[in-house]
N, C-alpha and C positions, 0 to 999 in steps of 0.2 A: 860492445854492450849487448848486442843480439845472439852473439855465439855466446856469452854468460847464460843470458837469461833459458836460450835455449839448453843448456847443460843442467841450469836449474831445475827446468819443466821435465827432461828426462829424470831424472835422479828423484824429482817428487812423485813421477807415476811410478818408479819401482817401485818405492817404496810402499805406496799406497795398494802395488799390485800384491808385494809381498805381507801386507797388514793383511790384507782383503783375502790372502790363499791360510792364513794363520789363523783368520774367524771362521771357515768353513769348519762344520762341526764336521766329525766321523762317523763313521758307523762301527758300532759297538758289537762282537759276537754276539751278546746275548738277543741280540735282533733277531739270531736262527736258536732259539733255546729249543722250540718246538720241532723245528727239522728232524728227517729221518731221513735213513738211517743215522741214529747217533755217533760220533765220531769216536773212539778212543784210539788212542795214539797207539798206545802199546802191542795192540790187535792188529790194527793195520800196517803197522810198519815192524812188522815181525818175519821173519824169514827174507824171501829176496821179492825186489821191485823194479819193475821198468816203467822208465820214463821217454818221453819224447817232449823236445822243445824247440820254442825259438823265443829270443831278443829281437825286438823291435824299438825303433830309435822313437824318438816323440813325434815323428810326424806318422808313424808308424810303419814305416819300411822295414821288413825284415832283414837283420844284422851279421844273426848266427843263428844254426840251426842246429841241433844237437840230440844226443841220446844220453842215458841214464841209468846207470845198472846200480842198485842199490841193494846192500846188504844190509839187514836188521836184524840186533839182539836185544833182549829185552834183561836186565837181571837185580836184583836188588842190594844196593850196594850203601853199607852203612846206613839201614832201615829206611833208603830213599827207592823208588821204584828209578833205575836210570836205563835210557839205552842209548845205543851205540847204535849211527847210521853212518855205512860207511860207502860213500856215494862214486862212482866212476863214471865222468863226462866222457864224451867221445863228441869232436866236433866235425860239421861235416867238412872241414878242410884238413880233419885226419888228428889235428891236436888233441892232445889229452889232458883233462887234471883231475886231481882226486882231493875230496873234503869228507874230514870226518868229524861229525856231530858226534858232540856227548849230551843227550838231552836229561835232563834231571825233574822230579815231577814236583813241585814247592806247593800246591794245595791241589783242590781237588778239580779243577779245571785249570791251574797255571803250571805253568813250564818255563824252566828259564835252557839257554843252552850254550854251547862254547864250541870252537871250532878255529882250526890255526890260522884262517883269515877272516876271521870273526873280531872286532873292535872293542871290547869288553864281551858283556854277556847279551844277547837274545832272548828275548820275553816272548811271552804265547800265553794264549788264554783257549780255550774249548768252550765249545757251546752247540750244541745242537748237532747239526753236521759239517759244522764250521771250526777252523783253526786259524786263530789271528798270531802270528810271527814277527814280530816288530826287530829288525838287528842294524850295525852298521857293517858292509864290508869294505875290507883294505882289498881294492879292485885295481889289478895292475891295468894301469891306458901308455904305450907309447913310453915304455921305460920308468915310468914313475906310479907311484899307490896316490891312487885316488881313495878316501873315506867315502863312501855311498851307501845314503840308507837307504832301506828295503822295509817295505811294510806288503808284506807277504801274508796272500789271503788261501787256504784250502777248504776246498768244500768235495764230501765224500757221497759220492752219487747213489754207490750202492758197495755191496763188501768188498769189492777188487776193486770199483774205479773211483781214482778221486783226480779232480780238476783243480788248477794252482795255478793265481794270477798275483804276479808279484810287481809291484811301481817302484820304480830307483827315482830316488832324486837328491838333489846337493843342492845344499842353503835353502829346501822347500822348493826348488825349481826341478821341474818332471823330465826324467833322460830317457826314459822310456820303461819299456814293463817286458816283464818273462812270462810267457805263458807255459805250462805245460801239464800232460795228460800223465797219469800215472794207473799202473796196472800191475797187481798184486800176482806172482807165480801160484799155480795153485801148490799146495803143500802134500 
């Protein structure tokens, strides 16, 4: 009867823990509508970009460490403004992979986007010098595709640097977060 009840008592605090992380409100771009410098995607991520990163677990331990050579085009495609970012990881234990975004511009601060280990599409919104990235990825762990969403935050310091803090988590529970610095070649 005691190991029941105890099962019970677990299983009502997830849930209640899970209720409780589902009320927390967000924070919305337009919170940075006044920030500067203002962000436009297509300026910034035009030409080529480096990046430097790392994965940190939820206790926060660093996981992976990594770099980022990013390729940007900009072009208008069937009267949509779209571009094409074509990303090359390098990890510091030598591994490589490559992601390429097709971002697509749907109003005048949203973005939706697609990518071969992208779960449907990726939404984004601008605001200020802020860019909110909402996606799910199919994240290989240990031989199997994990689903992991990403609510993926950029904010653009000044014309070449922008800073990106990104939180993974599954079922609402936090696996950890990508941080990384990014830095515009000059042209």
């Amino acid at each position: 009867m005691f190991k029941y009840l105890r099962h019970r008592l677990r299983l009502l605090l997830v849930v209640v823990a899970l209720g409780g992380l589902n009320a927390c409100s967000s924070v919305e771009p337009t919170l940075y509508a006044s920030e500067q410098p203002a962000l436009h995607l297509p300026k910034y991520f035009n030409g080529e970009v480096d990046a430097w990163g790392v994965f940190t677990d939820r206790s926060g331990r660093v996981v992976k460490r990594f770099t980022v050579v990013m390729r940007c085009t900009w072009s208008t495609v069937d009267g949509v403004e779209t571009g094409v970012l074509d990303e090359q990881f390098t990890y510091s234990d030598g591994s490589q992979q490559r992601r390429v975004w097709t971002l697509r511009k749907t109003g005048e601060r949203h973005y939706t986007g697609t990518a071969d280990d992208v779960v449907g599409e990726a939404m984004g919104e601008t605001s200020g010098n802020a860019f909110r990235w909402r996606y799910t990825l199919a994240l290989p762990v240990d031989g199997r595709i994990w689903h992991v969403d990403f609510d993926d935050w950029m904010y653009l310091m000044d014309d070449n640097v922008m800073l990106n803090r990104a939180v993974m988590s599954k079922f609402g529970v936090r696996l950890g977060e990508v941080t990384l610095s990014f830095r515009r070649r000059p042209t």
